[in-house]
Z-matrix of the N, CA and C atoms (Angstrom, degrees):
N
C 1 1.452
C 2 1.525 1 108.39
N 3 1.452 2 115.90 1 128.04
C 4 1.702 3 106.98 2 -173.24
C 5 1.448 4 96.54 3 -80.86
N 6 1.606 5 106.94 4 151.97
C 7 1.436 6 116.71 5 165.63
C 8 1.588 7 114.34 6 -69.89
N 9 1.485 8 101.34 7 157.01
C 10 1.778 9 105.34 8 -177.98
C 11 1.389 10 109.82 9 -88.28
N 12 1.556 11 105.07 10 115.87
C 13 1.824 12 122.79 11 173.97
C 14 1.594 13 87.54 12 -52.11
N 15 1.736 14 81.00 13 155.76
C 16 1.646 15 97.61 14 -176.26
C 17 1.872 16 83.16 15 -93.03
N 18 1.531 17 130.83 16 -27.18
C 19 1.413 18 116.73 17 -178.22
C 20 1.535 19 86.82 18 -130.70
N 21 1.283 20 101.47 19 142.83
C 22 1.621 21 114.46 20 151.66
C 23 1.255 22 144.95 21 -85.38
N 24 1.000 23 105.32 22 124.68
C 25 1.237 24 125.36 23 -165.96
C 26 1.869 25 124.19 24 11.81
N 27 1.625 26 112.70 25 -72.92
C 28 0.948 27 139.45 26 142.86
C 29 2.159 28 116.69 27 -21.99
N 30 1.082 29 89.52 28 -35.93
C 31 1.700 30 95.47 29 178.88
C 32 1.796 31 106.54 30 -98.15
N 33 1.332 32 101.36 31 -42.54
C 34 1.493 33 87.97 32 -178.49
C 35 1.569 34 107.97 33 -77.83
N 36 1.465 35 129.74 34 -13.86
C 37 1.305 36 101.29 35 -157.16
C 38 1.988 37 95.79 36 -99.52
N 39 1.376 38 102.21 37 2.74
C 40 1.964 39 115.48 38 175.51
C 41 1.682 40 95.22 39 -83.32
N 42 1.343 41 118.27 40 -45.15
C 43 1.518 42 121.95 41 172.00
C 44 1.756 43 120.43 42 -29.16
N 45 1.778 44 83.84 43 -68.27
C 46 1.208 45 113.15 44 178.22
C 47 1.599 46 116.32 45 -44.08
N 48 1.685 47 104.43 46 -69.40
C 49 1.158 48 107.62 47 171.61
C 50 2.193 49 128.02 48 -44.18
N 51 1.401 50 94.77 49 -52.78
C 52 1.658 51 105.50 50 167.46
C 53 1.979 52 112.37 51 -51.70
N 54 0.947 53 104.86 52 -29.46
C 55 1.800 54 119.27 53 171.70
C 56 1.432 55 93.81 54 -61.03
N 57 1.377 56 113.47 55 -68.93
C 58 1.628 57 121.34 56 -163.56
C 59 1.852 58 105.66 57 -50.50
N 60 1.095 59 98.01 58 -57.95
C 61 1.142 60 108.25 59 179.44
C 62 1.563 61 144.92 60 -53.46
N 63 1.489 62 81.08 61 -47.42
C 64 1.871 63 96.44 62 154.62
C 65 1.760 64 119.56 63 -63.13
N 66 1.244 65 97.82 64 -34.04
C 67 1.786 66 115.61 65 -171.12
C 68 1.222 67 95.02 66 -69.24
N 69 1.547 68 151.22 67 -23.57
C 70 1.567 69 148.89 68 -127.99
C 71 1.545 70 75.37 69 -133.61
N 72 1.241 71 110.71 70 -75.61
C 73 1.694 72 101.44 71 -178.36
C 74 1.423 73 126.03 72 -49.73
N 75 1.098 74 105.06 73 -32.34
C 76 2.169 75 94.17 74 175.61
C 77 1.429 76 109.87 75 -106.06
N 78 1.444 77 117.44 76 -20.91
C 79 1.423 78 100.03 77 165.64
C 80 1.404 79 139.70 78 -104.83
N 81 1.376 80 109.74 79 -12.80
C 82 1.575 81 111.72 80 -173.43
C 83 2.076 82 101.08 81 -121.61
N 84 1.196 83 65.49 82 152.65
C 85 1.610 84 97.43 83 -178.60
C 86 1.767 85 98.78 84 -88.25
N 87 1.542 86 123.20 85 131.03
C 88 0.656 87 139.81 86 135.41
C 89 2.061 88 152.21 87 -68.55
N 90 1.445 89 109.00 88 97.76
C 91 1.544 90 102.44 89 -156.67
C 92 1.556 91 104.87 90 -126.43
N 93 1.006 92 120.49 91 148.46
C 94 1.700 93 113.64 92 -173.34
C 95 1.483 94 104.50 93 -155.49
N 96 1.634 95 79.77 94 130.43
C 97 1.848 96 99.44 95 -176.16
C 98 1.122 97 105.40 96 -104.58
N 99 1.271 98 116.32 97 159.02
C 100 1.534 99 121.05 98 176.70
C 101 1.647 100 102.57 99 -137.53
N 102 1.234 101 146.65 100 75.94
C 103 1.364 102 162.56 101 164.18
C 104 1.543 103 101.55 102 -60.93
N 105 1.478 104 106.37 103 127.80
C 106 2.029 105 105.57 104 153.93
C 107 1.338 106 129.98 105 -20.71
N 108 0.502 107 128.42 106 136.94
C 109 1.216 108 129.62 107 177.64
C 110 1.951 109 111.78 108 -40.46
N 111 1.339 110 98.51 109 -71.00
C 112 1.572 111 115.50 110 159.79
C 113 1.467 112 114.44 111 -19.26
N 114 1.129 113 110.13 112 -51.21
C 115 1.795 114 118.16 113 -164.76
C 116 1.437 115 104.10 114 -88.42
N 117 1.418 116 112.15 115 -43.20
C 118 1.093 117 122.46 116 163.39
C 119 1.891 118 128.81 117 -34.98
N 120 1.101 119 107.47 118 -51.81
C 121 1.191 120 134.47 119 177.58
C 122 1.516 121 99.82 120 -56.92
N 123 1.566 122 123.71 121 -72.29
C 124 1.036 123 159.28 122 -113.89
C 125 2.152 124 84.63 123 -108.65
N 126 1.339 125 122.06 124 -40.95
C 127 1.237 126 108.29 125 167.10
C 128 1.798 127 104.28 126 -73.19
N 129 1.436 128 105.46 127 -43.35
C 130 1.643 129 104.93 128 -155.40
C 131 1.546 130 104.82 129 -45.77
N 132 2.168 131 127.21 130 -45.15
C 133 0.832 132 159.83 131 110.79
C 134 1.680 133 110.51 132 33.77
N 135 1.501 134 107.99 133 -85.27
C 136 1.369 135 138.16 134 166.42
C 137 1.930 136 113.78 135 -44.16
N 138 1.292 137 105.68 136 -38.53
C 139 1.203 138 111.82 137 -168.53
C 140 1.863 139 103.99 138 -82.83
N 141 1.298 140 102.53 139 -44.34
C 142 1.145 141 113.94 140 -172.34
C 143 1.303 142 119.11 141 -76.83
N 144 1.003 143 117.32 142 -22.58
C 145 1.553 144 123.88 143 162.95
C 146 1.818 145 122.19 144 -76.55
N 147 1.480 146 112.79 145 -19.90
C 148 1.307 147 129.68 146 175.07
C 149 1.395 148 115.34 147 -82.98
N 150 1.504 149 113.42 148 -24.98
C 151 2.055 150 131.71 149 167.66
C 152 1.620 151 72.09 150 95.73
N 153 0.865 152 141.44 151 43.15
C 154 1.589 153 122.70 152 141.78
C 155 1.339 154 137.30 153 -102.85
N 156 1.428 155 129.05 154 153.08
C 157 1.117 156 109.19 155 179.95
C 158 1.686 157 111.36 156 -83.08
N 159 1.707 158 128.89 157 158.16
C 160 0.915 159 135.64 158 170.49
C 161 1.506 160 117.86 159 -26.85
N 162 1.636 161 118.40 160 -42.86
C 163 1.525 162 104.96 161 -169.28
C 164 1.495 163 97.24 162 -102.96
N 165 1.294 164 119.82 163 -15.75
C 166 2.054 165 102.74 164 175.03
C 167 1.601 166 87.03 165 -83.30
N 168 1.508 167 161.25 166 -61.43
C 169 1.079 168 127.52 167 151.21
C 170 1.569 169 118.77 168 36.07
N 171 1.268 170 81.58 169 -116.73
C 172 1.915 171 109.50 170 178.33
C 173 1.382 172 114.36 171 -42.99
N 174 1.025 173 123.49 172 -52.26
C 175 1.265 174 135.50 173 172.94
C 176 1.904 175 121.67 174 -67.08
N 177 1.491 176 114.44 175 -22.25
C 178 1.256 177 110.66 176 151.38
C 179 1.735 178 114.91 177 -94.11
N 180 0.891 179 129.16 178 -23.58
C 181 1.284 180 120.93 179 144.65
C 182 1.502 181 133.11 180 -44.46
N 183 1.517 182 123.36 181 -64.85
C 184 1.065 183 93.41 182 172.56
C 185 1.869 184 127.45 183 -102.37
N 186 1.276 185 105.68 184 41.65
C 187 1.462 186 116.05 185 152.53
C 188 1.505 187 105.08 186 -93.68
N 189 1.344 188 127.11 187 -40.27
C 190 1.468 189 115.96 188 166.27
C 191 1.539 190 127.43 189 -32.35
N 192 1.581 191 87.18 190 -44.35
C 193 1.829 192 93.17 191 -171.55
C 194 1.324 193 96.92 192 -107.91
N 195 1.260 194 136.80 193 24.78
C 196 1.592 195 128.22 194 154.13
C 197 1.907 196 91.96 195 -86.61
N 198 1.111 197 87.49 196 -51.19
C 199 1.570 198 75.67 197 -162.62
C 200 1.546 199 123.33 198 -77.08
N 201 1.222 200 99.11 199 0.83
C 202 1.808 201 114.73 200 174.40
C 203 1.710 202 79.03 201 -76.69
N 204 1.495 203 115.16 202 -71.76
C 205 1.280 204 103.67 203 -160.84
C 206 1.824 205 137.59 204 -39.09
N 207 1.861 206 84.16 205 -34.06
C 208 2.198 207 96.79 206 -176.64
C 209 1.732 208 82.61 207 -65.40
N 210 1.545 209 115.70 208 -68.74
C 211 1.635 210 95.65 209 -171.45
C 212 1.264 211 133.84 210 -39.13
N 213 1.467 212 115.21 211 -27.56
C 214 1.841 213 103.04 212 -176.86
C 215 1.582 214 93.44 213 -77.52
N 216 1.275 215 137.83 214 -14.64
C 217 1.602 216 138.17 215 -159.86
C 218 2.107 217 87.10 216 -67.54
N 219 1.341 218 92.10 217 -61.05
C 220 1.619 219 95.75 218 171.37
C 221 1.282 220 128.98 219 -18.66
């Protein structure tokens, strides 16, 4: 006999979603690239061969070259 959810189904998974949503709005930054197609490919490619996903990818990339950059400021 299943036990009785304190929310059903239908309620927790709108919960869930309103969580997501609030979380996207106060914590993350939104940024969007648009690359050739070619290049495009050619990172997706790059990423996947490194076991990363597409956006830690990009995102360890260009913290690499932020922080190459504060050091040459040195």
């Amino acid at each position: 006999m299943p036990r009785s959810a304190k929310y059903s189904e239908a309620e927790a998974k709108t919960a869930k979603l309103e969580s997501n949503a609030k979380h996207q709005r106060e914590k993350l930054d939104r940024i969007v690239i648009q690359p050739k197609k070619d290049i495009g490919a050619k990172i997706r490619k790059s990423a996947q061969l490194s076991g990363q996903s597409l956006q830690g990818y990009i995102l360890q990339a260009i913290q690499e070259r932020m922080e190459k950059e504060e050091t040459e400021k040195l």
